[in-house]
C-alpha positions as a Markdown table, in Angstrom:
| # | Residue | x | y | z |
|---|---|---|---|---|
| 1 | Unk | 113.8 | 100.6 | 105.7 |
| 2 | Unk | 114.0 | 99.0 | 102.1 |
| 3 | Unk | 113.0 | 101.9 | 99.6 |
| 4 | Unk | 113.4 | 100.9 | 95.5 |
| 5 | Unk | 113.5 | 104.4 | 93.4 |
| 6 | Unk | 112.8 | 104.6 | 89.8 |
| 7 | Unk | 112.1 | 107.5 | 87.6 |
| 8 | Unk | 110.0 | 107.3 | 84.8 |
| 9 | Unk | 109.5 | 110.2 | 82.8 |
| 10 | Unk | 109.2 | 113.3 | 85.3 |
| 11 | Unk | 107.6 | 110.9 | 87.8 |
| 12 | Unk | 109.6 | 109.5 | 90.5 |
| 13 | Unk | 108.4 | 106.1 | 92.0 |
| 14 | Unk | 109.2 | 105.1 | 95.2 |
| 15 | Unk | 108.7 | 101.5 | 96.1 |
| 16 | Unk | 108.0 | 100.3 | 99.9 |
| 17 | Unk | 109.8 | 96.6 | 100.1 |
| 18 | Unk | 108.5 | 96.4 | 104.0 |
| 19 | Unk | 105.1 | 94.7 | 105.1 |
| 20 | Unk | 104.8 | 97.1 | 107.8 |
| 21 | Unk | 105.1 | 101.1 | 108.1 |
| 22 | Unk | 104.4 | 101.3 | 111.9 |
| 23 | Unk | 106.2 | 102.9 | 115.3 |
| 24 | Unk | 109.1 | 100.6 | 115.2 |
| 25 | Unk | 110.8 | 102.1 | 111.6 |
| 26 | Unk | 108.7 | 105.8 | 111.1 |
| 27 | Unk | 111.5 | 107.4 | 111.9 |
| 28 | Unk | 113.9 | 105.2 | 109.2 |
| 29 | Unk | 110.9 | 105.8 | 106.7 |
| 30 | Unk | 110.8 | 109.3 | 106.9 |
| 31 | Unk | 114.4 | 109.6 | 106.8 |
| 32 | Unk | 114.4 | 107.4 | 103.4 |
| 33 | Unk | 111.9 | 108.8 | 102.2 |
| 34 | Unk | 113.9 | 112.9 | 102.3 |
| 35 | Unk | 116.9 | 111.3 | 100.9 |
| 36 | Unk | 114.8 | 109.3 | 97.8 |
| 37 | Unk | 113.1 | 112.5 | 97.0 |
| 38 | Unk | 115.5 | 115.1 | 97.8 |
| 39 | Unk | 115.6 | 117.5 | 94.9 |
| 40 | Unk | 113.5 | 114.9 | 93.0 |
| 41 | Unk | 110.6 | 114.7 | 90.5 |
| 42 | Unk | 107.9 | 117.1 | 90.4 |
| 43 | Unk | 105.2 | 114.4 | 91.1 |
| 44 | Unk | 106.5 | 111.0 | 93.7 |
| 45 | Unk | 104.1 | 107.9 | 93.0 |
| 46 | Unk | 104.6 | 106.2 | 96.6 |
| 47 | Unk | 103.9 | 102.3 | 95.4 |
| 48 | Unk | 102.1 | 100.6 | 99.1 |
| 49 | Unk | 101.3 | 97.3 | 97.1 |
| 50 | Unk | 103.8 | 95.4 | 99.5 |
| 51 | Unk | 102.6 | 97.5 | 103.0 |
| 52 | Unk | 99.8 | 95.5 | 104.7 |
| 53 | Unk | 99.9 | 97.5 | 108.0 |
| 54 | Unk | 100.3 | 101.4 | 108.7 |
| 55 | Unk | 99.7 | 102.3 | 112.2 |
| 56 | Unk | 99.2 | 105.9 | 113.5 |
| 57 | Unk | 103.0 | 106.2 | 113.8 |
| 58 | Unk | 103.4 | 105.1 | 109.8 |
| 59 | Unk | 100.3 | 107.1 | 109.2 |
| 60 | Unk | 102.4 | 110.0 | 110.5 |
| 61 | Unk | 105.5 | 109.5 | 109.0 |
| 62 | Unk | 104.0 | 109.2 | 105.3 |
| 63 | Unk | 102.0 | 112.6 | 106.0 |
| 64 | Unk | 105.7 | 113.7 | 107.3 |
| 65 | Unk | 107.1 | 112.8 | 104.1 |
| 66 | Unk | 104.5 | 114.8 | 102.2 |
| 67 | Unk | 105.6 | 117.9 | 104.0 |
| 68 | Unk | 109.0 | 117.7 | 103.2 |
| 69 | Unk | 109.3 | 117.5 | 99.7 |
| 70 | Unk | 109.4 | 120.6 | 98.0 |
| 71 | Unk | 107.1 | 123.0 | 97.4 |
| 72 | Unk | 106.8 | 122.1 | 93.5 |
| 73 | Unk | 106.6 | 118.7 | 94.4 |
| 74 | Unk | 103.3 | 116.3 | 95.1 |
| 75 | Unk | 103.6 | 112.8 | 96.8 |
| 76 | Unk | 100.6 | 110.3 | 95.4 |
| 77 | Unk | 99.8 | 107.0 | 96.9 |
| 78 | Unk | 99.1 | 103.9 | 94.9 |
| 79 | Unk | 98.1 | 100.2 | 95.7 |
| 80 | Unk | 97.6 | 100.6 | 99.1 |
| 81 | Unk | 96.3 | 97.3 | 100.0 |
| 82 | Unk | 92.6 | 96.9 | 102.0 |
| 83 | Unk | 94.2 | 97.6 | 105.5 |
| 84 | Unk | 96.7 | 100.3 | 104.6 |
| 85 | Unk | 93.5 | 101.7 | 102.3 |
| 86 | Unk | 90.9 | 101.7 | 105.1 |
| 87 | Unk | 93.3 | 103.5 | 107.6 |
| 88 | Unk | 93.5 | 106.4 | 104.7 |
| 89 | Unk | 89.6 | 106.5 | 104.8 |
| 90 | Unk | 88.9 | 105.9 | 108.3 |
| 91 | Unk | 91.5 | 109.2 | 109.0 |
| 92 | Unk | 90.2 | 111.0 | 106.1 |
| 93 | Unk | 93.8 | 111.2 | 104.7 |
| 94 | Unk | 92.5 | 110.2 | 101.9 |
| 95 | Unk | 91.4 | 113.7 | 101.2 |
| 96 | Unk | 94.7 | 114.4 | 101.8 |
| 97 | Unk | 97.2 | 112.8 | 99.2 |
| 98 | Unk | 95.4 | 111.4 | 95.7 |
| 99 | Unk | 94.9 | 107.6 | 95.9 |
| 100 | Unk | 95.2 | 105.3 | 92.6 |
| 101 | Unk | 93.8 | 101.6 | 93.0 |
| 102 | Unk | 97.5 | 100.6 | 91.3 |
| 103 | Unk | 101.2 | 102.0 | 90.4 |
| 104 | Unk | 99.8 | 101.8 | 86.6 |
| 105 | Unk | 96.8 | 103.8 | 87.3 |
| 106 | Unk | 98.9 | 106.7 | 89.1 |
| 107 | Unk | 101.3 | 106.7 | 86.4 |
| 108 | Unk | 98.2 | 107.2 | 83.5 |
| 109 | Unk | 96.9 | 109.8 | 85.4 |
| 110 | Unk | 99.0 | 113.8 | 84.6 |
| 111 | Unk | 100.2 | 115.6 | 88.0 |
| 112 | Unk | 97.1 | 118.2 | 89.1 |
């Protein structure tokens, strides 16, 4: 699973460099994903602009992620392209995490 971290200010960014969060590499995700944000950034900006597919499996594994950051920390989603976005909506995660259009547009916006 190819992660990029950055940190920008007390926001950590991490980048998805894989078309596809599905069965075959949730477990790798979520595994990436602990040791990216281990002891982190208050507020993670997860960047989806590369992700075109997230199937229930990936679905899982991002909400997996979420819940084991710390408890001062929030994960955000940004550029989820239209696939990745309708799964969000049709599973009402978007409810869930806070969605930004773009990376830029999460990093304008302060941590709630």
């Amino acid at each position: 699973m190819d992660l990029k971290s950055t940190q920008s200010g007390d926001i950590q960014v991490v980048k998805v460099n894989e078309a596809r969060i599905d069965a075959a590499v949730a477990i790798q995700f979520k595994d990436a994903m602990r040791a990216e944000t281990e002891g982190g950034a208050k507020r993670v900006v997860l960047d989806l602009g590369e992700v075109a597919f997230v199937d229930s499996s990936g679905l899982g594994a991002i909400v997996a992620a979420m819940k084991q950051l710390g408890a001062d920390q929030k994960l955000d989603l940004a550029g989820l392209t239209p696939s990745v976005d309708k799964v969000f909506r049709l599973t009402r995660m978007d409810t869930v995490f806070a969605i930004y259009p773009s990376l830029d547009a999460a990093m304008l916006t302060e941590a709630s």
